[in-house]
VOGU-3710 file (C-alpha; in Angstrom, 3 decimals, decimal comma):
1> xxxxxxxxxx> -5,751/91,330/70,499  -4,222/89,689/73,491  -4,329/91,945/76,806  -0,405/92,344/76,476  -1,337/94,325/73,251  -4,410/95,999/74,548  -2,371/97,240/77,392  -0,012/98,276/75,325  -2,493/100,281/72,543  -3,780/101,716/76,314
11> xxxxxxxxxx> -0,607/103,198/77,078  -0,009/104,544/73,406  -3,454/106,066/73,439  -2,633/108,367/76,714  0,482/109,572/75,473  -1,074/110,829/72,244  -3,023/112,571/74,600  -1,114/113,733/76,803  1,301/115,576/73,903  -2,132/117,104/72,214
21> xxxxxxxxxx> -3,442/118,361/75,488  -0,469/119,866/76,497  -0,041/123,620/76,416  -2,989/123,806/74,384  -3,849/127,824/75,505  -0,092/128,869/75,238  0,560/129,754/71,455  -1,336/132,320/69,729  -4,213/132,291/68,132  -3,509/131,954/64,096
31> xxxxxxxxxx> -5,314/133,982/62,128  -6,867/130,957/60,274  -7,894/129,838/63,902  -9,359/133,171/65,054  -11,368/133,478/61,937  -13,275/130,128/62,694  -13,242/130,727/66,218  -15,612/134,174/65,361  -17,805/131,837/62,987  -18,089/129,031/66,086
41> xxxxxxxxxx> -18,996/132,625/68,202  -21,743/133,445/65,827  -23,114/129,760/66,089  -22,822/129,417/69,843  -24,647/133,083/70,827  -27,279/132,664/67,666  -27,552/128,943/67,213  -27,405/129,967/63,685  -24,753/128,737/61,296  -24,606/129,567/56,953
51> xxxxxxxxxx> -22,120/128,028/55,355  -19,874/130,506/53,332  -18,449/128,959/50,387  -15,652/131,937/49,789  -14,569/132,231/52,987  -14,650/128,874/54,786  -14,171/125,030/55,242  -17,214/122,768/55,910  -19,320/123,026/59,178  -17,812/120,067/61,110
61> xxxxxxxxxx> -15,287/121,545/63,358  -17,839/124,271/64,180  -21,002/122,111/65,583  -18,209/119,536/66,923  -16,805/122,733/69,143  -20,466/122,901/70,249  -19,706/120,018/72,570  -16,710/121,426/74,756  -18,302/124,432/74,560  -20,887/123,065/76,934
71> xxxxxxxxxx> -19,071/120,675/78,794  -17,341/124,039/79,646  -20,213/125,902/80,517  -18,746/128,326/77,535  -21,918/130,040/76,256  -20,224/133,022/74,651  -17,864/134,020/72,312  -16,641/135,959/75,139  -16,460/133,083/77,643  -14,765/130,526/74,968
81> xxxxxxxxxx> -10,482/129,603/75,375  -8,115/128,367/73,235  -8,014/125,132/74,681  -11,844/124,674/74,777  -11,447/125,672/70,605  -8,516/123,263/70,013  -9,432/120,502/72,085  -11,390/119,487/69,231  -8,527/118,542/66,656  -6,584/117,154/69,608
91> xxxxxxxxxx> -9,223/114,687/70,451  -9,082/113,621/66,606  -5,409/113,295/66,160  -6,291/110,622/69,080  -8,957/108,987/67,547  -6,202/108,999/64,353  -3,772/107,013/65,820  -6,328/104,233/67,513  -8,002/104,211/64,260  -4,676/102,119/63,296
101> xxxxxxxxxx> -5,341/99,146/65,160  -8,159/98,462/63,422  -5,740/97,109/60,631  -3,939/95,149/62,750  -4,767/91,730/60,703  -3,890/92,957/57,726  -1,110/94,709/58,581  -0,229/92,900/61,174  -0,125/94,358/64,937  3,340/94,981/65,072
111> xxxxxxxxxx> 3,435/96,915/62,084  0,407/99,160/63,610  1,734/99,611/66,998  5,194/101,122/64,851  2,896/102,938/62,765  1,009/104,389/65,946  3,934/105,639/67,394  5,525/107,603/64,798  2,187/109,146/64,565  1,659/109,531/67,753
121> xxxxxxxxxx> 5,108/111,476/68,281  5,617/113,175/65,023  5,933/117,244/65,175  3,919/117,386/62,595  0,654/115,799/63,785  1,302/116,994/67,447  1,774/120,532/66,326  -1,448/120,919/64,210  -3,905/118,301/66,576  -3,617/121,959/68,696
131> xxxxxxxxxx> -4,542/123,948/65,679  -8,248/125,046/65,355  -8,637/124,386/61,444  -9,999/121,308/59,719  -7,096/119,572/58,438  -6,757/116,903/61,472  -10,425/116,089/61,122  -10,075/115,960/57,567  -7,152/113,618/57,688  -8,871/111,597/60,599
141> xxxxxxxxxx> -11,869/111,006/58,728  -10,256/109,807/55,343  -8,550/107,150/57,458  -11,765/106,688/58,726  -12,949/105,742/55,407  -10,012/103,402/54,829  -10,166/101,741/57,610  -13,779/100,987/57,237  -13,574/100,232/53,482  -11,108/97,295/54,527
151> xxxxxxxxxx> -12,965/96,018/57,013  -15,978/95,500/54,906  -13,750/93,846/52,055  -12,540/91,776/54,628  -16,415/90,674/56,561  -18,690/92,263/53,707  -20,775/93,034/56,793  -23,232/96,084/56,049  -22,436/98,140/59,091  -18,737/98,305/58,128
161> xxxxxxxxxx> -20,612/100,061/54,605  -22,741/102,460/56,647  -19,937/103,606/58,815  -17,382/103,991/55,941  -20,243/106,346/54,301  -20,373/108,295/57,570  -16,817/108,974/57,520  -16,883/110,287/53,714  -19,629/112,451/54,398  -18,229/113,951/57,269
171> xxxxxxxxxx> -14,781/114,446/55,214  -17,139/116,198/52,479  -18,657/118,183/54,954  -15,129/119,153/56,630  -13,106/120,484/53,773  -13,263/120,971/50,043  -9,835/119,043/49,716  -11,818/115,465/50,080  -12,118/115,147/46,315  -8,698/114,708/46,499
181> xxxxxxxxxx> -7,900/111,820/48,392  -11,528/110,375/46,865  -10,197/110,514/43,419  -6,621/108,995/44,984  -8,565/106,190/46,709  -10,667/104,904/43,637  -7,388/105,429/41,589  -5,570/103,537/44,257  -7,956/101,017/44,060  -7,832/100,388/40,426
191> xxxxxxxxxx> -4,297/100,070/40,349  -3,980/98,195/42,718  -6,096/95,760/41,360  -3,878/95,470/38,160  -0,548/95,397/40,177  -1,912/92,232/41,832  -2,838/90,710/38,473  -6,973/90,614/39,231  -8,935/89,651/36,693  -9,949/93,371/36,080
201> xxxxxxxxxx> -9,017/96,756/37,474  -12,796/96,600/38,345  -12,912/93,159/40,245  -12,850/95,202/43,755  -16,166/97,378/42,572  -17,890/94,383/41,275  -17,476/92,263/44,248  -19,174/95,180/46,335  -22,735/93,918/47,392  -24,725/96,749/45,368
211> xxxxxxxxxx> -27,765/97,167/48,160  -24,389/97,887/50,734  -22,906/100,077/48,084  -25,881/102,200/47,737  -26,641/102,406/51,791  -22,898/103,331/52,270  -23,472/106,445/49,226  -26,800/107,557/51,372  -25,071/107,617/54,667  -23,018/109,776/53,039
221> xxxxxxxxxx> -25,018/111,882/51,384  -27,286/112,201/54,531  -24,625/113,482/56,444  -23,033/115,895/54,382  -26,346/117,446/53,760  -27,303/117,364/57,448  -24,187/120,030/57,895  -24,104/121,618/54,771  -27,531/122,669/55,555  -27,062/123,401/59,048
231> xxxxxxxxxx> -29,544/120,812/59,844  -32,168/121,300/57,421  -32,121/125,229/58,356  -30,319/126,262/55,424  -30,959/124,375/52,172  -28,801/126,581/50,172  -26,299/125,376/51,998  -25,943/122,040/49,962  -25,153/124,072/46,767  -23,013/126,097/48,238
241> xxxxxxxxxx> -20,735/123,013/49,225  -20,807/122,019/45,450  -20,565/125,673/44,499  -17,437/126,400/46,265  -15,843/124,130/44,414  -15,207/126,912/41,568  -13,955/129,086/44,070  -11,379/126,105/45,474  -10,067/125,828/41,770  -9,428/129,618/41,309
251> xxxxxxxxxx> -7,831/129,713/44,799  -5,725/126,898/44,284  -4,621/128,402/40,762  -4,259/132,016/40,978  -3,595/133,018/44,692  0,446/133,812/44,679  -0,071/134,684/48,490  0,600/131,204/48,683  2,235/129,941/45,979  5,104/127,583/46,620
261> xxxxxxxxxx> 7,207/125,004/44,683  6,666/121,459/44,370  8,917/120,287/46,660  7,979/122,800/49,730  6,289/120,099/51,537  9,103/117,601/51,048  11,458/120,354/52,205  9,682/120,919/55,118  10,134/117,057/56,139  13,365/116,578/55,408
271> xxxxxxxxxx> 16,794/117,792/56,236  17,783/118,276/52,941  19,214/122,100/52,678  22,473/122,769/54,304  21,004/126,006/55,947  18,354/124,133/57,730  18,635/122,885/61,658  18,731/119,226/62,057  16,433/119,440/64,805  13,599/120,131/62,407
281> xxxxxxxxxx> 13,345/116,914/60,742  11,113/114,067/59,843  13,407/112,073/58,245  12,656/108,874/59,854  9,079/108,722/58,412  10,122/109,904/54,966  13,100/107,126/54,315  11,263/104,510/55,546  8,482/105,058/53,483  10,413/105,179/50,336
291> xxxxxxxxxx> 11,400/101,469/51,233  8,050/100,581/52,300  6,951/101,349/48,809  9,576/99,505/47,503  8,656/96,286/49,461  5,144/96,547/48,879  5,726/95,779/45,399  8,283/92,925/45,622  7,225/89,597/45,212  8,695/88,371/48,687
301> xxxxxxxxxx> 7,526/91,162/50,946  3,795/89,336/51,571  5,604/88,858/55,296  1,773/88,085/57,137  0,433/91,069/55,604  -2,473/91,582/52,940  -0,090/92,488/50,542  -3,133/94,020/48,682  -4,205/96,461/51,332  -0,125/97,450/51,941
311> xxxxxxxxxx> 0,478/98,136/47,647  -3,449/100,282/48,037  -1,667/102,170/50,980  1,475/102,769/48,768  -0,020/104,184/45,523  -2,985/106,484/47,292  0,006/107,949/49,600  2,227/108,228/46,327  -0,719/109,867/44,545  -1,868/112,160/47,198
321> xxxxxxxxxx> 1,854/113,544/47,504  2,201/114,045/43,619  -1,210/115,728/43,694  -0,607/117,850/46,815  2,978/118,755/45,126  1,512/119,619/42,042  -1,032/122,252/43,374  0,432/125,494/43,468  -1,599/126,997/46,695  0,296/125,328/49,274
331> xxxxxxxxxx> 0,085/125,649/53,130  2,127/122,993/55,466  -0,848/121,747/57,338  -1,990/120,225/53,977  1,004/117,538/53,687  -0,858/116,026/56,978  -2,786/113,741/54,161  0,110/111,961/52,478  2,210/112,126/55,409  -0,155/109,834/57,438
341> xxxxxxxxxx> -0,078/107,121/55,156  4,292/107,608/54,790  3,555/107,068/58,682  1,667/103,829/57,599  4,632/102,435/55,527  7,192/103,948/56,989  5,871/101,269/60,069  5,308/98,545/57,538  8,974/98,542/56,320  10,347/98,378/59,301
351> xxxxxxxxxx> 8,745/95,954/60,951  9,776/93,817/57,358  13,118/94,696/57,776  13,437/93,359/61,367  12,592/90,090/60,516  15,134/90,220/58,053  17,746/90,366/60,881  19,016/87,051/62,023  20,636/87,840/65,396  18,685/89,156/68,790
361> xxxxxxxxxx> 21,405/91,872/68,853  20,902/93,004/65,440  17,570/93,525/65,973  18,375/95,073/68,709  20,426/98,143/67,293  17,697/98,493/64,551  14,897/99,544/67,825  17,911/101,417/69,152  17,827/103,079/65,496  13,774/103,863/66,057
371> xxxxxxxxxx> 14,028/104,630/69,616  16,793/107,481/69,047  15,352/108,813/65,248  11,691/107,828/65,283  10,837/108,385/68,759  13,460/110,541/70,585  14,328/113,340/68,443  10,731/113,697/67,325  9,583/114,402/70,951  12,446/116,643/71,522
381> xxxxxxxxxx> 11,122/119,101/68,259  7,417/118,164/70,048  8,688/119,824/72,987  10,154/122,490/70,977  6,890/123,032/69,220  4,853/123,102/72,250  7,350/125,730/74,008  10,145/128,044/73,007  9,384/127,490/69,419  5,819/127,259/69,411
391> xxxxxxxxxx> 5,157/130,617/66,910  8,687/131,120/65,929  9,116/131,206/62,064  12,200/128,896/62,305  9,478/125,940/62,738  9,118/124,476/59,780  5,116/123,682/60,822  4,747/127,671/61,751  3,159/129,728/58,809  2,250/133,611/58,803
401> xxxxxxxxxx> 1,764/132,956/62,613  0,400/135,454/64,976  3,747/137,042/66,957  3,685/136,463/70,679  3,853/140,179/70,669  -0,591/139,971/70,651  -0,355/139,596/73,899  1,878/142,610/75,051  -0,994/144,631/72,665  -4,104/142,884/73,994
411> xxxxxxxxxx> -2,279/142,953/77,168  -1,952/147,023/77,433  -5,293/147,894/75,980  -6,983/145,193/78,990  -4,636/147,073/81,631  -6,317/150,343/80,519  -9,011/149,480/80,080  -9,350/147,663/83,436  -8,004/150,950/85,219  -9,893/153,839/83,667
421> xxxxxxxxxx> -13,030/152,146/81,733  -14,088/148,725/80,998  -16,625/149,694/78,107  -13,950/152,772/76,679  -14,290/152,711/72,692  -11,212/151,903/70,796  -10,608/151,842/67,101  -9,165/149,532/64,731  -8,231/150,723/61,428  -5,654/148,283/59,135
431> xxxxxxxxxx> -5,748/148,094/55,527  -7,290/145,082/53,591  -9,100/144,334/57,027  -5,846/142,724/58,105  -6,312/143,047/61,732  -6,649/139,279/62,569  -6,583/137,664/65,573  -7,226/141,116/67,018  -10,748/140,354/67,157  -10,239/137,260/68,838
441> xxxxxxxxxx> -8,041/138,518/71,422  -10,074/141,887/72,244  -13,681/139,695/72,023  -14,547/140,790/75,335  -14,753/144,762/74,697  -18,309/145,582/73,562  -17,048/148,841/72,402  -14,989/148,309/69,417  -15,265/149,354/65,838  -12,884/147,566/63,284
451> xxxxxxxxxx> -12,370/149,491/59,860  -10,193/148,847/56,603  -9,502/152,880/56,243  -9,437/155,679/58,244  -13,154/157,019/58,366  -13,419/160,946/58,582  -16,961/160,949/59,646  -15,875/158,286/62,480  -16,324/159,423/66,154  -12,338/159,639/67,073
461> xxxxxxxxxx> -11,706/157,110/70,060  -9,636/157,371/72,885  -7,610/154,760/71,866  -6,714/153,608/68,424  -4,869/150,642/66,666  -4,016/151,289/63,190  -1,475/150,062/60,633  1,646/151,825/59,467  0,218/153,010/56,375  -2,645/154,484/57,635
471> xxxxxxxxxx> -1,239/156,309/60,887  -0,437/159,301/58,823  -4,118/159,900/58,022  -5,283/158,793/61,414  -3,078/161,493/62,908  -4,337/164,315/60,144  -7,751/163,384/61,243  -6,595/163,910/64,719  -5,419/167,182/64,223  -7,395/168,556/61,727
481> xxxxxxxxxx> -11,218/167,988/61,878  -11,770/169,142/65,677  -11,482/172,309/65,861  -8,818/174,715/67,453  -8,802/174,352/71,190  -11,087/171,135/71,114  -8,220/168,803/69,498  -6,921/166,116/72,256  -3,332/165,447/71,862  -2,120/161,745/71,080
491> xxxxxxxxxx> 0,528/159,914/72,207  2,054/156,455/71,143  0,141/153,377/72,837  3,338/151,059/72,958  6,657/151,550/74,313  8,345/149,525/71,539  8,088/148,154/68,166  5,195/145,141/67,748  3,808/143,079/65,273  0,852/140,823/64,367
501> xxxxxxxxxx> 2,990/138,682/62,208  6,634/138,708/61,671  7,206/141,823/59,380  3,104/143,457/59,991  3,982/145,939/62,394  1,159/147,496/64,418  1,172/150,891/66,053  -1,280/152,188/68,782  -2,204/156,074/69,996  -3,588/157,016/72,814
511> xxxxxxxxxx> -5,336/160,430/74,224  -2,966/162,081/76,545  -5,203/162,638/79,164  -6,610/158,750/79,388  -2,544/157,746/79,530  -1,979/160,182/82,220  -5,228/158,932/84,267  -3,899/155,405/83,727  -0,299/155,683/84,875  -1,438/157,710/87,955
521> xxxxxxxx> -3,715/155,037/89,104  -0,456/152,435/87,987  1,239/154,668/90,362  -0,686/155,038/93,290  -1,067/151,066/93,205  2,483/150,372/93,147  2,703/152,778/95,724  0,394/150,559/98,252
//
């Protein structure tokens, strides 16, 4: 690259940092997120991790979070922030969008650097680089693997092999979803190879230095089993990562919970209901990569690319999104995988169609085209993400998110608590266990018992969080196992109506006496 372009890859590399840094402590914790955040907890206090194959992703994002942790001086799960926790997937949507440039000669530079940007500034990647769950490190490493794979075609140099290894053991040891875009990427590969007329689908394999071939399979091996086994602690940790696949399958099958149709992810990109805001849109991406596909295939679109590499790009995104569509179990973090590589031809087609223009001021109004679809109402939904909108259901990216109303709950119980009794005990009781992020949120009470049903033997605490459908036997245990003259009267915790997500309500009570010690003491402060 000349320094023009390196200044200019520079400048592109801070402002995808800039937009995944930003605001990173402000939205609530996602269930999802709080979940992992308690497994990182247990890892950071114990320096003991076991991979669970039926209730979580692969290891990486955990022993990665190791390293803010420390830089933080975080050393428990008490002590650890939102932004130290996310900081993680925001580094990687970086690392995603410099990973481009490594394509630049057979894509051309111009065609990365478009490419770059619309990753760079799309809502979509933006919005979940802040999200503490494995899909950006997933989606980082497969174009990890990509990028590598090319370069080795390209200088059949060994460590190009070892690193594009590294990178598919690290996506095996991230999330089960690899075998996905694996299986898309041979497939890709094959067809690809008959498209451009090789001599056999298999010309591509057989070309592949075997010794390099088998180093790049260790590396990968070695690294997934270095995780997977928490370092060599926990052998059984390598079947479980094979085990869980029979757990992924019946997930991904029979889980209605989330269940959507084929086109939900499509829908989600596109403006393409009349009900739906035009501000929540990435049209841009999605049109252009429709033509993108349709150049890579025509005879004259070789414009000083490898043609090859662009048709490869093409099919695996083309697979991945039939795949992804296909799969009942659908969440919208997952259309990250196919949606980077509609980024990656949505850049090559328009870069193809600007040379196509044969005036300066037609070329022109095309950039004016980007600059106001692909770059300035993108970063005005960023914004929106980042802000006002940043757990409200009308974002498209926003799914069974935590209300902002956590932290008017978390936010009363630490007043109390603060006032009258730092270590006071407090029960929560929510059917189905379905009390998340509360733990994350109220890590830093020592006191706390979480339940799935109202325990009559339990010791009754002075303050209790319970869901709707149990407050009717929390209050008959109230009132009817202490005996008469020993029975503390109760009295709602919150002032208003809250909720965990939109539609779970949560309700509080609260022991008379402990309210009327707290609001004194509110008093006499405000009275100072």
């Amino acid at each position: 690259m000349t320094k023009k372009q390196i200044i200019i890859v520079l400048i592109l590399t801070a402002t995808a940092l800039v937009l995944r840094t930003q605001y990173l402590g402000c939205r609530p914790m996602h269930t999802d997120e709080a979940v992992h955040a308690a497994k990182f907890g247990q890892l950071l206090e114990e320096g003991t991790y076991t991979y669970d194959s039926n209730e979580y992703h692969g290891p990486t994002l955990n022993y990665l979070t190791l390293i803010p942790a420390k830089l933080t001086s975080a050393d428990s799960y008490a002590k650890l922030t939102e932004s130290t926790l996310r900081i993680i997937p925001a580094v990687f949507g970086v690392i995603l969008v410099l990973l481009t440039f490594l394509l630049f000669d057979g894509l051309s530079f111009y065609t990365c650097l478009t490419a770059a940007v619309l990753v760079t500034v799309s809502p979509a990647f933006v919005f979940y680089s802040k999200y503490y769950i494995q899909e950006m490190l997933l989606v980082c490493f497969t174009f990890g693997l990509i990028v590598c794979g090319y370069r080795y075609t390209k200088s059949r140099k060994l460590p190009w092999m070892i690193a594009a290894g590294i990178f598919a053991g690290l996506m095996h040891a991230t999330k089960e979803t690899c075998i996905i875009a694996f299986a898309a990427m041979l497939l890709a590969i094959l067809l690809t190879a008959l498209i451009s007329k090789d001599k056999t689908p298999l010309a591509v394999l057989k070309q592949t230095n075997k010794v390099h071939l088998a180093l790049g399979v260790l590396a990968a091996a070695v690294v997934s089993m270095l995780f997977y086994s928490s370092f060599f602690t926990n052998p059984s940790g390598i079947v479980e990562s094979v085990a869980t696949y029979t757990t992924y399958l019946g997930r991904a099958s029979a889980n209605s919970l989330h269940t959507h149709r084929w086109y939900y992810y499509l829908d989600l990109l596109t403006y393409i209901e009349g009900f739906e805001k035009s501000k929540w849109n990435e049209d841009f991406i999605v049109v252009f990569a429709v033509i993108g596909c349709f150049l890579a295939f025509k005879k004259s679109s070789a414009l000083h690319v490898d043609i090859k590499l662009v048709r490869f790009i093409a099919v695996y995104t083309v697979i991945m999104t039939v795949v992804y569509s296909a799969i009942p179990y659908k969440t919208p973090w997952c259309l990250l995988g196919f949606f980077h590589g509609m980024a990656l031809l949505a850049g090559f087609a328009f870069v193809s169609l600007i040379k196509t223009f044969p005036t300066r001021m037609s070329k022109a109004v095309f950039i004016l085209l980007l600059i106001i679809f692909g770059l300035a109402i993108p970063l005005y939904q960023v914004y929106l993400g980042a802000a006002s909108h940043a757990a409200e259901p009308s974002n498209p990216y926003v799914y069974a998110h935590t209300s902002n109303d956590v932290f008017e709950i978390t936010d009363r119980i630490a007043d109390i608590a603060d006032a009258v009794n730092k270590d006071i005990y407090i029960q929560v009781v929510t059917t189905g266990d379905d009390y998340w992020p509360l733990p994350w949120y109220l890590r830093g009470f020592k006191n706390i018992a979480w339940q799935g049903s109202v325990d009559r033997n339990a010791p009754i605490a002075p303050i209790i969080i319970c869901s709707p459908d149990v407050e009717q036997d929390m209050i008959n245990k109230l009132y009817s196992i202490p005996p008469p003259g020993k029975r503390d009267m109760y009295l709602p915790l919150f002032d208003e109506y809250v909720q965990l997500r939109p539609a779970v309500e949560i309700r509080g009570l609260i022991k008379k006496d402990l309210l009327d010690k707290f609001q004194a003491l509110e008093n006499a402060a405000k009275a100072e």
